[in-house]
N, C-alpha and C positions, 0 to 999 in steps of 0.2 A: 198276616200281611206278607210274612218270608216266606211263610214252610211253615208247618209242623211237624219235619222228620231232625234224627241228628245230622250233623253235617262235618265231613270229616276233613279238616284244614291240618296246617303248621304251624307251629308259634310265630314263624314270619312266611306268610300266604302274601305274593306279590302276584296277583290275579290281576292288576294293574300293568305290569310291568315297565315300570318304575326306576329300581334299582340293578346296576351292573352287578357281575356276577362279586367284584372286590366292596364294593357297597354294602352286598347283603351277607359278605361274609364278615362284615364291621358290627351290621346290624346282630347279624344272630349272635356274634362274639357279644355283645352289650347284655343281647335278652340273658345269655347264657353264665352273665355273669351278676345277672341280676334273681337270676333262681341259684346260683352257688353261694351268693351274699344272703342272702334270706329262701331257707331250702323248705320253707314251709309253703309258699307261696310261689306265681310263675307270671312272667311279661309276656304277652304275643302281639303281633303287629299285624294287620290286614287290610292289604289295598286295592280300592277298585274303585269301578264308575258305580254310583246307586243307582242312578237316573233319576227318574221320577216314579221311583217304588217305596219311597218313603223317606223319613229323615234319618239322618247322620245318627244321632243319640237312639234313636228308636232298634235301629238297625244293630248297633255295635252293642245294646243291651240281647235282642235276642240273640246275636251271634255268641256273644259272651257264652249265655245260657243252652244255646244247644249243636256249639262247636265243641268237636271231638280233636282233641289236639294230639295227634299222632306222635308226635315228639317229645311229649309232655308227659314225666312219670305218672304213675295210675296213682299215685300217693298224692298228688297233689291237684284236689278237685276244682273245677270250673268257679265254684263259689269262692277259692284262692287266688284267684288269677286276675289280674289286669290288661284289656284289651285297649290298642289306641287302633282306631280309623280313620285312612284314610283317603280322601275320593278325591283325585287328582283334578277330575273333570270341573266339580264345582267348584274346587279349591277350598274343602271344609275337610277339619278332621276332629274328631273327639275320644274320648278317652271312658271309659267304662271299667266297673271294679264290680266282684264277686259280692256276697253278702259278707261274708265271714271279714272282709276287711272296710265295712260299714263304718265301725267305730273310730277308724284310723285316715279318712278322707274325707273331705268337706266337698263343697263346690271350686270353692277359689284354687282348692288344691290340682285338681285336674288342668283349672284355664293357668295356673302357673305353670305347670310343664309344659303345656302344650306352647304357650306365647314363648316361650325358651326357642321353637323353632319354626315361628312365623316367618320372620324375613329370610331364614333359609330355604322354607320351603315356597315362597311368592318368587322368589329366583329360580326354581326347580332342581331346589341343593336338597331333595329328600333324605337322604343318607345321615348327611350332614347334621340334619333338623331335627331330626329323631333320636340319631345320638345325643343331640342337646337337653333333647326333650326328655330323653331314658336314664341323663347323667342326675338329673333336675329330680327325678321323680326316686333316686337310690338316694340321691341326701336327704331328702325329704320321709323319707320311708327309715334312713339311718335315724333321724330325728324323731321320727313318729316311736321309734321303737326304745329309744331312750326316755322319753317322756312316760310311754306304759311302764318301763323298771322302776320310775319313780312313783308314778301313779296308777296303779294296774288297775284299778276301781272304774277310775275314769273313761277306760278304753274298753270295757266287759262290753260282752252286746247288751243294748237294751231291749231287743224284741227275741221270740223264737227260734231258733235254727229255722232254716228252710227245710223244706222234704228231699232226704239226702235224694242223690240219684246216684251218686258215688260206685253201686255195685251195675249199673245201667256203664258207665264211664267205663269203668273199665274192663268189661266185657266187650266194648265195641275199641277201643285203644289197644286188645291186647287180638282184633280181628273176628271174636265169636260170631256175632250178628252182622248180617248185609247190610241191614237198616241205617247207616249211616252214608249219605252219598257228598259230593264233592261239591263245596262252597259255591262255585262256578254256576251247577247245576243248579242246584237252590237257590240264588239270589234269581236266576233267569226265572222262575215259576212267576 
């Protein structure tokens, strides 16, 4: 329904244009302290209008899976990463996580970060919302990971890895292949 190519974005893609330039330097300071607090794993943000090409969760899972995060060390793969979306136009945004951190998110967990910056964001305080929403989702992920010390059992995957694509990732992150083209482009197809 997107694409079937990779697609090559920022941890914060304002393809919306959305945030001032002191906003997004709030913003990337939050993602950035959000892959220094937990270096195993990475936060990206990405905004725009969907239109009518499909829904919000639909969307921010293939983006998850075949955005190339320019900014984003090659050590830490898209199946690590946590993406939030979102489309100013309908006024929705949602939140998508890799596989590898399957065991450590539920449902509830994603709509509580995100209700963290509802009324900020129904005002058009985006900045604001998402820091709320990114402060929300590091105690929570602080908590997730105290609970695996205690329980490591509980938090093991229960299904398969996925089919790494890890050596695809970082060939196109470190510029080898053309094959990745710009978010922008690829939602328009």
């Amino acid at each position: 329904m997107f694409g079937d190519g990779e697609v090559k974005l920022r941890s914060l893609t304002d393809a919306a244009g959305i945030f001032r330039r002191s906003e997004r330097e709030q913003v990337e300071d939050m993602l950035a302290r959000i892959g220094v607090r937990f270096p195993q794993m990475f936060a990206a943000v990405y905004t725009g209008s969907l239109g009518e090409t499909g829904n919000l969760r639909q969307f921010g899972f293939w983006l998850l899976n075949r955005g190339v995060f320019e900014d984003v060390p090659v050590e830490k793969p898209n199946e690590a990463g946590i993406l939030i979306v979102i489309d100013p136009d309908s006024k929705a945004a949602g939140m998508s996580f890799g596989y590898l951190l399957d065991p450590f998110f539920e449902e509830e967990d994603t709509f509580d970060c995100l209700s963290r910056a509802h009324s900020y964001w129904l005002e058009g305080r985006y900045a604001e919302g998402l820091v709320k929403s990114l402060l929300r989702l590091e105690k929570l992920l602080r908590k997730r990971c105290q609970l695996a010390k205690r329980d490591p059992e509980k938090y093991e995957r229960k299904v398969a890895m996925p089919v790494a694509v890890e050596d695809l990732v970082k060939k196109i992150r470190r510029g080898k292949p053309s094959a990745a083209i710009p978010v922008e482009q690829e939602v328009e197809r």
